[in-house]
N, C-alpha and C positions, 0 to 999 in steps of 0.2 A: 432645470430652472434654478433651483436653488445652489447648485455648484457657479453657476455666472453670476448670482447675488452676491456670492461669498465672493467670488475672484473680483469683482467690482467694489466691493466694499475695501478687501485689501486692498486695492490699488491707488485708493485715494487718501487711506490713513497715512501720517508722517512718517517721515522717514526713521526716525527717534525711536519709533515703536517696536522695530525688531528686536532691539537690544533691552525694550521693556517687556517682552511676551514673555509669558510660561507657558510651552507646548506642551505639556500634560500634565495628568495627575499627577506624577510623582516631581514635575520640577516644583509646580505646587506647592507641595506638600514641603518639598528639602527645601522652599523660600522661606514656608513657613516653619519649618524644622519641626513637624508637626507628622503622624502616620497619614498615608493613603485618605486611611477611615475616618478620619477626624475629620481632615477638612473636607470631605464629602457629604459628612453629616454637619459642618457648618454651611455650607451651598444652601441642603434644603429647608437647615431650623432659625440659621443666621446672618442670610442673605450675604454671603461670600460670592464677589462677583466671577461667575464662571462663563466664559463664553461656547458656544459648540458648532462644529463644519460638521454638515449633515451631509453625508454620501449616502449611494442607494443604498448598501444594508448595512453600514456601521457607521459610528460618530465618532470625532475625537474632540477635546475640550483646550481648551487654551485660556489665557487671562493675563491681564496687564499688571507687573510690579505698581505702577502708581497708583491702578483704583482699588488692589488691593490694600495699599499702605495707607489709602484714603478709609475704606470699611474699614480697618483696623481701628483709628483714629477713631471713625465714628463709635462703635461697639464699645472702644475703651470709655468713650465719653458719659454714652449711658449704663454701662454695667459697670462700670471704677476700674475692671483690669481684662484683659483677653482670660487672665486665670480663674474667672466665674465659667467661663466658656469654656475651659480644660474641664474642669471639676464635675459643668453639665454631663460633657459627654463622656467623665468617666462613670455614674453614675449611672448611664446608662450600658456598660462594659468595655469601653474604651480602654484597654490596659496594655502595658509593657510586659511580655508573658516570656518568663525566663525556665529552658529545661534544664536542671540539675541534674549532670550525668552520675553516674554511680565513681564514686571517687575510686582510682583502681590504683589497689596496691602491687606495685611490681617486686615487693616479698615477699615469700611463702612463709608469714610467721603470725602465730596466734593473739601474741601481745599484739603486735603491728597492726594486727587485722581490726583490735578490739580498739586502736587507739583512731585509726584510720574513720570507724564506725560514731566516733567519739566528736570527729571534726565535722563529717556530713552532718551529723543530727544536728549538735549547735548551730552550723552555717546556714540550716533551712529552717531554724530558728530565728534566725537572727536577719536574715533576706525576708521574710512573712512578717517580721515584724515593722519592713520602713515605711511603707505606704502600701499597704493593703487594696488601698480604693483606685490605683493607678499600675498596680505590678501582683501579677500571679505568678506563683511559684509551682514551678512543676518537680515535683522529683521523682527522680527514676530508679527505681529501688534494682539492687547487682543481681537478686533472684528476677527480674524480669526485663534484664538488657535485652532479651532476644525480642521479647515481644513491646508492643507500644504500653506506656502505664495507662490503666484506667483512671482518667480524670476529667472534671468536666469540660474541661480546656481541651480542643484536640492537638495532638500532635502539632497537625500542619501550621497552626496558629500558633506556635511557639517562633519570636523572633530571634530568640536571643539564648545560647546553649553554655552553659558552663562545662568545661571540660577540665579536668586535674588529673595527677597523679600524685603516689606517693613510693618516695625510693630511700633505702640507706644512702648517707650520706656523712660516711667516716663513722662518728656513733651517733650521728644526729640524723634525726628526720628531716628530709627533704618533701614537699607538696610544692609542683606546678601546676598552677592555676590558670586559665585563659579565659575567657569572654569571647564568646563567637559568634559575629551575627549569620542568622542563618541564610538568608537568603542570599547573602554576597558569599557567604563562608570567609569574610576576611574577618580577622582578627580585633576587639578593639580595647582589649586590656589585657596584660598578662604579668604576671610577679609570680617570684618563687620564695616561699617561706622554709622557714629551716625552725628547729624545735630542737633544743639538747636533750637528753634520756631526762637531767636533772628537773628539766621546766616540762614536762611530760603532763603533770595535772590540771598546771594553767595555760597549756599549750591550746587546748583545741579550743576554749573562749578565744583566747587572745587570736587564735588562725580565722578564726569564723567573725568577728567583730570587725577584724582591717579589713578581712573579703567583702561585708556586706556596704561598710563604707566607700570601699572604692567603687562599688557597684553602683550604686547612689548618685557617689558624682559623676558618674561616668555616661549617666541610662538617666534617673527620674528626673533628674532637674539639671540637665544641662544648661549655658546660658543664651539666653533670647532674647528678642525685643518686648519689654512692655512698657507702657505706656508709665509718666513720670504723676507723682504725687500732683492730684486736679484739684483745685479746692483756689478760690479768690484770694489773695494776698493781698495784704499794701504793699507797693511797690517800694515805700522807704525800708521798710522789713526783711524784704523780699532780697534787695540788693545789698543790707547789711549782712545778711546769712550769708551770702555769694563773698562778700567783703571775709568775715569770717573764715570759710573755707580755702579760701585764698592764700589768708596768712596760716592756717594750720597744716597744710601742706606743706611750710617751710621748715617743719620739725625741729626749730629750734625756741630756745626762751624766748624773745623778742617777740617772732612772729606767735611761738602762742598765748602769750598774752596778750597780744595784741589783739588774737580769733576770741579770746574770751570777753572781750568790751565787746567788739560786733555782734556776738552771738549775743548778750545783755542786752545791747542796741536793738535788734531784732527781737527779743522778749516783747521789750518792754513798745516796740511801734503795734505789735501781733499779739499781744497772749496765748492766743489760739490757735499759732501757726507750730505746729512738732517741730519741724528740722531745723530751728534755731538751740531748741531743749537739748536735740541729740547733738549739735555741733558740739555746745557747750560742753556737755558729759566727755564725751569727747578730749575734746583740750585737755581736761580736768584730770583727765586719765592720760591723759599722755606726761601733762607736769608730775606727775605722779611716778610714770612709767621712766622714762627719762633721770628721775631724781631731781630735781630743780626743784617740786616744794615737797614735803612731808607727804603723805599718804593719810596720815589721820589727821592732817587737816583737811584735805581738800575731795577724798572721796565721797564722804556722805553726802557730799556737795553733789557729784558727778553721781552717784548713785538718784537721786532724787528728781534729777537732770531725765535721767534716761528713763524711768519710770513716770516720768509725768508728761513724756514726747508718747511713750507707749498709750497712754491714755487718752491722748488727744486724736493717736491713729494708730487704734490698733493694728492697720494692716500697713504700716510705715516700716520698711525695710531697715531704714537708718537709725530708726527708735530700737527697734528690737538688737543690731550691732551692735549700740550703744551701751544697751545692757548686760549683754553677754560679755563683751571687756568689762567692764565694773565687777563682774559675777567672775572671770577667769582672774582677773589682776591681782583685786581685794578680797572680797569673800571666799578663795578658793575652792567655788561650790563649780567642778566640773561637768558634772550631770546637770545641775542649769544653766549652763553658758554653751551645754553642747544644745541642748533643746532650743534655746534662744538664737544662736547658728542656724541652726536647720530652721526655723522662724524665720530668718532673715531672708536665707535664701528660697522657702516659699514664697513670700511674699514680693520679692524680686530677685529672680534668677539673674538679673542682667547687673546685680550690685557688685561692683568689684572687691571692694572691700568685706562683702559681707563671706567670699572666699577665703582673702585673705589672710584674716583675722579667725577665720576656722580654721587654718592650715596650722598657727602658732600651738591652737588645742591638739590639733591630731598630732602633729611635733613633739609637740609634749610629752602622749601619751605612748609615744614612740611608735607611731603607725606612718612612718615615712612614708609609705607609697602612696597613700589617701591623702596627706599632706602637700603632697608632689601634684598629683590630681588637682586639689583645692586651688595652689596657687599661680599650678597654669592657668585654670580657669579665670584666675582674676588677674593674668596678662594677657588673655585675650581678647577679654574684655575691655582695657585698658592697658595696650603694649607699651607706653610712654611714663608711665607712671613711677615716679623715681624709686618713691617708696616700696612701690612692689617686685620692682625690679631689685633692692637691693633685701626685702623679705624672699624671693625667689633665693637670692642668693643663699640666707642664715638656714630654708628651708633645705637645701641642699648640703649644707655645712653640717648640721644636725643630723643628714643622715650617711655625714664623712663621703660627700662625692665632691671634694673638694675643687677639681678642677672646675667642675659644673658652677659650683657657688663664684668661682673665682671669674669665671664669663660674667657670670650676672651683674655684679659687683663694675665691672669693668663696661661694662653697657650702662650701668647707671652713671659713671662717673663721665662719658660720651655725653651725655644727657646735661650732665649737673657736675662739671668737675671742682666744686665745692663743698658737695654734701657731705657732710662730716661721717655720717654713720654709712656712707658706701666705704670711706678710709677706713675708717675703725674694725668693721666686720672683714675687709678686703687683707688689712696688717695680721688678723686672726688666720684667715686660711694658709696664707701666704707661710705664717709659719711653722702649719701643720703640715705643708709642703717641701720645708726645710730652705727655700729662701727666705735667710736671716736678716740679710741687709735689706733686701726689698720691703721685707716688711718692718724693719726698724723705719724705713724710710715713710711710709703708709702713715705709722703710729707716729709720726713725729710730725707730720701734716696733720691728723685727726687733733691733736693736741691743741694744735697752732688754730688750728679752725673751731676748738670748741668753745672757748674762752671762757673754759673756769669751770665746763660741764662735769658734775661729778660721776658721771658713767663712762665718761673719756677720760678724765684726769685718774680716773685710779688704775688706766692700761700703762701709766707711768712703771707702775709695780712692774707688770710683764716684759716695757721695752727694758727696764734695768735687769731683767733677770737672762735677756736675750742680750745682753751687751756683755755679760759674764764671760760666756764659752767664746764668744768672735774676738771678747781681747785675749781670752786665752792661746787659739789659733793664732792669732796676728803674732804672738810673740814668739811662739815657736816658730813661725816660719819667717820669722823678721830678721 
């Protein structure tokens, strides 16, 4: 009886709906980019709609994209974000549970063995240290590869297996790293680090700190749908912030002075609205950034900006960005601007920018592969976006894969074949590439297009110093 209920029920649903159904838990789940267990435990504490075809002795479940994205909706409305609902059910053991294999030295040497011993320990240091309340660390110690480790965690429940090695590599240490999920056994991150004998003492920090950030971005806070800052607005505030955002995405003087009246405009309609405060700081930090006004004019401005968006919402993705550039730009206080990063992206995983603009810090600190991570993350979140497409580019430049930056660059200029700083960064690869004229040609566009920018006008220096050696050649071969 109830399989003809079910076959009658399908029959008369729209036709639409095939291509809306999730036929089980796990497409479920991979909608929601969420585990098995989670959204099973949202079904019966958080009224996720699930549907079920009763057969004589088994079930299976199914559910519609729409009234799932409808519960979403609702859920975000009355709890502020899906991420109250993460946090429930990790709180009840809901975690990402990673086995650390025994790092295996393929040299029979006691130093090695002892330096090898130096990098596991820091790395499950430093993996125990990122979120605790959503990632269990398993390690698996080399005296008991054979047998399972005693931990409260079992085995089978480990998703996720770290697997390395360590080899000579000329006089340098060599460590391959992977990430493997286990159930699929496919692969979802891997890099090879190298350590000279000289950098031997700050080698295993520096091995274990890019492992556990790539780890990070890669596992705890990938990007998702959440729901966008809820709270009434006036709509004159509302569209002046929009107005704002508009022109500071032009990254140039004009348009951002122009986002700094808006973002004023929108203060002064809202008081109480944050993302006019962060647009602000914002700007303020880019005129700053850019060169166009002083920095100790206009930062404390942009500092006060961002710290008064934070106030108004503490759990505001764009406040918290805000400050962390103010904090990496000016203050050069890195250990608060990486906190305030990782802030951002708690608070919304799905913030492009709040990637982005972490990628510049890990860049920095020379952890290119975590930087690489960061700012895919915030083109796939945003694949259009000029600015990140020509930041993808500098984050690739910085870690000298030049050809790679030189795509980027050239996809943004597809986009935008006016952006000054796609030419400017484009003229730079190009001549670390050893096309001279190409890139005389770039830098001689950048120039033309900045009109008077002084972080363009001073690659004058470089295109004179690159016209030296091509008049030199020209005349010999003239």
């Amino acid at each position: 009886m109830s399989t003809n209920i079910n076959a009658s029920l399908n029959s008369i649903l729209p036709a639409w709906t095939a291509g809306d159904r999730l036929d089980s838990w796990k497409e479920i789940a991979t909608y929601l980019r969420r585990e098995v267990r989670t959204v099973q435990l949202w079904e019966k504490k958080e009224g996720l709609p699930v549907h079920r075809h009763f057969h004589q002795q088994l079930g299976s479940v199914y559910a519609f994209r729409s009234e799932v994205d409808r519960w979403r909706r609702e859920v975000s409305r009355h709890r502020s974000s899906l991420n109250e609902s993460e946090s429930a059910t990790a709180s009840t053991g809901e975690r990402i549970v990673i086995r650390v294999l025994p790092l295996k030295n393929l040299r029979s040497d006691a130093a090695w063995d002892e330096l090898c011993k130096m990098v596991a320990a820091k790395t499950a240091v430093e993996l125990e240290r990122l979120n605790p309340e959503r990632l269990a660390v398993l390690m698996q110690e080399p005296a008991s590869a054979e047998e399972p480790a005693s931990t409260t965690v079992s085995e089978s429940e480990a998703g996720y297996a770290l697997r390395w090695t360590a080899e000579q590599d000329g006089a340098a240490l060599k460590i391959s790293a992977e990430l493997v999920c286990v159930p699929t056994k496919k692969a979802e991150w891997s890099h090879i680090y190298r350590a000279d004998r000289k950098d031997w003492d700050t080698a295993p920090q520096q091995i274990a700190q890019q492992i556990s950030q790539c780890l990070w971005l890669k596992m705890v806070y990938r990007p998702r749908n959440v729901a966008p800052e809820r709270r009434r607005q006036e709509m004159k505030a509302r569209e002046a912030y929009l107005k704002g955002r508009y022109f500071w995405e032009q990254r140039n003087e004009e348009g951002l002075k122009k986002a700094v009246q808006f973002f004023k405009t929108a203060i002064h309609e809202d008081p109480g609205f944050a993302l006019p405060y962060s647009g602000l700081a914002d700007s303020l930090t880019l005129l700053s950034f850019y060169e166009i006004l002083p920095a100790s004019q206009i930062m404390p401005a942009a500092r006060k900006a961002a710290v008064r968006a934070v106030e108004l919402n503490p759990d505001l993705a764009e406040a918290h960005a805000s400050l962390a550039d103010v904090m990496l730009h000016f203050d050069r206080d890195w250990q608060g601007a990486e906190h305030e990063y990782r802030r951002t992206i708690q608070c919304n995983p799905s913030y492009a920018l709040g990637y982005h603009w972490y990628s510049n810090l890990l860049a920095a600190r020379g952890q290119h592969d975590a930087a690489h991570i960061a700012i895919m993350n915030a083109l796939e979140i945003d694949p259009v976006s000029i600015i990140t497409l020509v930041w993808a580019g500098v984050t690739s430049y910085l870690a000298r894969q030049f050809d790679e930056a030189i795509r980027h660059y050239r996809s943004a200029l597809e986009l935008a074949p006016d952006f000054v700083w796609a030419h400017m960064y484009l003229a730079q690869a190009l001549e670390q590439k050893g096309g001279l004229k190409d890139a005389l040609k770039e830098f001689d566009t950048a120039i033309r297009l900045a009109r008077g920018n002084h972080c363009v006008m001073a690659m004058k220096g470089l295109r004179t110093t690159l016209l030296q050696p091509m008049r030199r050649w020209e005349s010999r071969t003239g």
